[in-house]
C-alpha positions in Angstrom: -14.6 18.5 12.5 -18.2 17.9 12.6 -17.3 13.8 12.3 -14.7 14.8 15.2 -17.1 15.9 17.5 -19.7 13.2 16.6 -17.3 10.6 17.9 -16.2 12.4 20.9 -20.1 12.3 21.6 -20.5 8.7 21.7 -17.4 8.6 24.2 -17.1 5.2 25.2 -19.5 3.1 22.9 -17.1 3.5 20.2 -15.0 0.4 21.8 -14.6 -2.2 19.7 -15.4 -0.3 16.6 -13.0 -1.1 14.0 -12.3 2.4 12.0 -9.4 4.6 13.4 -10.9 7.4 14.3 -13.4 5.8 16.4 -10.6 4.2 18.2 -8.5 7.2 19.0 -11.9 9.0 20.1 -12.8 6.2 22.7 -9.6 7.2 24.6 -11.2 10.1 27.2 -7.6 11.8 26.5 -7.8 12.5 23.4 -9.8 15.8 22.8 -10.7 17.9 19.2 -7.7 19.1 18.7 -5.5 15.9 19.4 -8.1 13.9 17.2 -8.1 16.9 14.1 -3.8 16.4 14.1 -4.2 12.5 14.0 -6.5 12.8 10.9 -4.6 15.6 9.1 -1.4 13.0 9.8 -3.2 10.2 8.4 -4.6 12.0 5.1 -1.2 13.6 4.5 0.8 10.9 4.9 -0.9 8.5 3.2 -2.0 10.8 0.2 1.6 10.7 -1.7 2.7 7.6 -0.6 -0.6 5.6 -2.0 -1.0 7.9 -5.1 2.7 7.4 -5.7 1.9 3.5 -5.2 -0.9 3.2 -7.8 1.1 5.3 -10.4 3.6 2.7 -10.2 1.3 -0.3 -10.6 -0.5 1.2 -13.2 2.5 1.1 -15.3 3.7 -2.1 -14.6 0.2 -3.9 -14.9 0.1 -2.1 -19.0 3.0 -3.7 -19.6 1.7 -7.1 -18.3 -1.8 -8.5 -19.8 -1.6 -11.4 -18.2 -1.7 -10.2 -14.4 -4.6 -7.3 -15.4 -6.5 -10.4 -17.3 -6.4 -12.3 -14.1 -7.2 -8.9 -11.6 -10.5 -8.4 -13.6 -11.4 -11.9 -13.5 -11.5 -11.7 -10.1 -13.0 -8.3 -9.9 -15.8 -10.3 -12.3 -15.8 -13.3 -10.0 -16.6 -10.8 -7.0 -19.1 -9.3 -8.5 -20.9 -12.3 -9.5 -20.3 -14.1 -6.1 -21.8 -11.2 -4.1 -24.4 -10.3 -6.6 -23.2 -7.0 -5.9 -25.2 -4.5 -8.3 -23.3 -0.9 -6.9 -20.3 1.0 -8.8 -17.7 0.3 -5.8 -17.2 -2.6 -3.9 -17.5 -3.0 -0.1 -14.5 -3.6 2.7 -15.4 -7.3 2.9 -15.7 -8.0 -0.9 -12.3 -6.0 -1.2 -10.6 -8.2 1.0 -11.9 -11.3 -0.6 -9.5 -10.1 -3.8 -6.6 -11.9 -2.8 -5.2 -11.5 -6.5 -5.1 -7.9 -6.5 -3.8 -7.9 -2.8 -1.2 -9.9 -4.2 -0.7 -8.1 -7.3 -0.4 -4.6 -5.7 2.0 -5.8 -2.7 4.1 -7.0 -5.5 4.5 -3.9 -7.3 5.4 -2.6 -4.2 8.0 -4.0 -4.0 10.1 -3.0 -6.9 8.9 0.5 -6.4 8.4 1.6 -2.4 6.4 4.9 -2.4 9.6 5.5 0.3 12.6 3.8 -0.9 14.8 4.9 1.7 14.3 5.4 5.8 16.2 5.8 8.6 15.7 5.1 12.3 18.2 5.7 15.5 19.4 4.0 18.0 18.0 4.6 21.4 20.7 2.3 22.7 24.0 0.3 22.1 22.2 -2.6 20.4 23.5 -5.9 18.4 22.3 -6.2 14.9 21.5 -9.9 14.1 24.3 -10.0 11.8 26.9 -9.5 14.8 26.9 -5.7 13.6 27.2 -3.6 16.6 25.4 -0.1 16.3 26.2 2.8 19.0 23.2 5.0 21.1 22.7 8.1 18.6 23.8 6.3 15.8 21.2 6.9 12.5 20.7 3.6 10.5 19.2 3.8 6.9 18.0 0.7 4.5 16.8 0.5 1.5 13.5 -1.0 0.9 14.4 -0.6 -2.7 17.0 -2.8 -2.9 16.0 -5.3 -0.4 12.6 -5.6 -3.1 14.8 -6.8 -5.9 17.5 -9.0 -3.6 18.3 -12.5 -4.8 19.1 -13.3 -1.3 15.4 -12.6 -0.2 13.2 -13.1 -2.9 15.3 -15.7 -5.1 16.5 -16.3 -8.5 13.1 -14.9 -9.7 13.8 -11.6 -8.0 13.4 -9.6 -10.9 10.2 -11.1 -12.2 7.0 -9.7 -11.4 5.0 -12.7 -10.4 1.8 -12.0 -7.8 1.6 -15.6 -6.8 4.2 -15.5 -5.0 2.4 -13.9 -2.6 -0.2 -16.6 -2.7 -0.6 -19.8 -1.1 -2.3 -23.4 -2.8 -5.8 -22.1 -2.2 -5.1 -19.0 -3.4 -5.3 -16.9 -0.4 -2.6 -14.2 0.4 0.3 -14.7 2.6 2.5 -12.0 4.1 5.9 -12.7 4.0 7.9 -10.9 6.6 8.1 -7.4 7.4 11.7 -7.2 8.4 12.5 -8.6 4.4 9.5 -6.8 2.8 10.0 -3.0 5.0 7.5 -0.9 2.4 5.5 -0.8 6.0 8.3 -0.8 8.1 8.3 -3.4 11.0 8.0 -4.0 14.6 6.8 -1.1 16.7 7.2 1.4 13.9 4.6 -0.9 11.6 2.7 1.8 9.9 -0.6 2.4 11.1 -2.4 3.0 7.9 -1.0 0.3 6.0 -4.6 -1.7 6.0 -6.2 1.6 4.9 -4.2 1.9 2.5 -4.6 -1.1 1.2 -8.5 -0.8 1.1 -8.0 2.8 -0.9 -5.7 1.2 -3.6 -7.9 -2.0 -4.1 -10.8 0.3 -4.3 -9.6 2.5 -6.7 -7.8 0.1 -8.8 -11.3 -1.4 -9.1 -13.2 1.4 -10.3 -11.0 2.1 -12.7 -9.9 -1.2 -14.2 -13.7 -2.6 -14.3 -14.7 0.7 -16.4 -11.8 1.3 -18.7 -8.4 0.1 -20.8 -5.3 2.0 -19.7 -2.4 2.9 -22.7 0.6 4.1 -20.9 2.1 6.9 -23.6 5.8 7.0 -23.9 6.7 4.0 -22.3 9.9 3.9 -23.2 10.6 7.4 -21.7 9.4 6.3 -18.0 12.6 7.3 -15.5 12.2 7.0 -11.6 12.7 9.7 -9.4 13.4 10.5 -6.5 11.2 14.0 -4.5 13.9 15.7 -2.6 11.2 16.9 0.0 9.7 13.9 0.7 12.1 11.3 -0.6 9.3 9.8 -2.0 9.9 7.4 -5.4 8.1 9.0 -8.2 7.9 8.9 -12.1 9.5 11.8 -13.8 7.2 14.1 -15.2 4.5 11.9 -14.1 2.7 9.2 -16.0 0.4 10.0 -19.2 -2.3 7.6 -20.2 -4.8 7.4 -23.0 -8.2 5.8 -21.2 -10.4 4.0 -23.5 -14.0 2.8 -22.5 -14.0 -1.2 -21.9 -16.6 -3.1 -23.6 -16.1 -6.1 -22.6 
């Protein structure tokens, strides 16, 4: 609350600022206790969703050298770029890992944190397809199974590969939200996806730069599905053995 008030303070000044909070708090009509439920949204929301993210890409990154091999050679490369001596990195320096970026979004995508949503229809409306879908009506995809279709992704559907995600120079490239919906798309984009992002990266980081990861039980990993959230987990979560990295 005490950050909450210390925006509300500044008022106006806090146009242009680029963190969310500041933004909702230059609006004059947003007071304490408007501001307090966007920020309890915002850490509740994104607190399953992104631990449930990293769980996934944890696993799928000790199963394949080669991508973690080439995450902490740009971690390295970072580092040594920016001659950056603290333990965590800054925004700008996260965002210059376009690797990771890549290598995350593409985890992503065979395992949403929400593998299922639904939205209704305000009005009779057209699909693109010629479908036609009535006011009221509730439609549901899969985000799920639009990550592993050969119709959007290709052949190679079924093969993690980050650069895919990457153009010549390296440099990420989005591919459409409305055939990649982990963020949803249009006016229902999520809000936090680039925060998100940033708290992955970071933590991803920290922990790959410091130590080895051993997934136990591999062979045992099952997905499930929360039935309070609907949120895509691993069954009886994921056990690692951490080891100390020396090199």
């Amino acid at each position: 609350m005490k950050i909450i008030h210390a925006r509300l303070t500044k008022g106006m000044k806090l146009e242009g600022k680029e963190d969310i909070l500041s933004r909702f708090a230059s609006n004059k009509d947003h007071d304490v206790d408007v501001l307090r439920d966007i920020v309890i949204s915002f850490l509740i929301a994104g607190r399953e969703t992104t631990s449930t993210a990293l769980t996934w890409f944890f696993w799928q990154i000790s199963t394949l050298p080669e991508v973690e091999k080439k995450i902490l050679d740009e971690i390295k490369s970072t580092r040594a770029r920016n001659k950056t001596t603290t333990t965590t990195f800054s925004f700008d320096e996260l965002r210059e890992m376009n690797y990771l970026h890549a290598a995350i979004t593409e985890s992503v995508r065979f395992f949403p944190p929400v593998p299922l949503d639904r939205q209704s229809c305000k009005e009779d409306d057209i699909l693109p397809d010629g479908t036609f879908v009535g006011k009221g009506w509730f439609v549901m995809y899969s985000a799920y199974a639009m990550g592993r279709s050969e119709k959007i992704w290709g052949k190679d559907c079924l093969e993690f590969k980050p650069e895919r995600w990457l153009d010549e120079d390296g440099i990420f490239k989005p591919e459409s939200p409305f055939g990649y919906p982990v963020f949803h798309a249009g006016p229902r984009m999520c809000l936090g996806k680039e925060m998100a992002y940033i708290q992955m990266k970071s933590i991803v980081t920290c922990i790959l730069e410091r130590f080895q990861i051993k997934v136990l039980k591999k062979e045992k990993i099952q997905e499930h599905v929360q039935s309070l959230t609907l949120s895509l987990k691993i069954k009886g979560g994921l056990p690692v053995e951490l080891s100390k990295r020396e090199d």
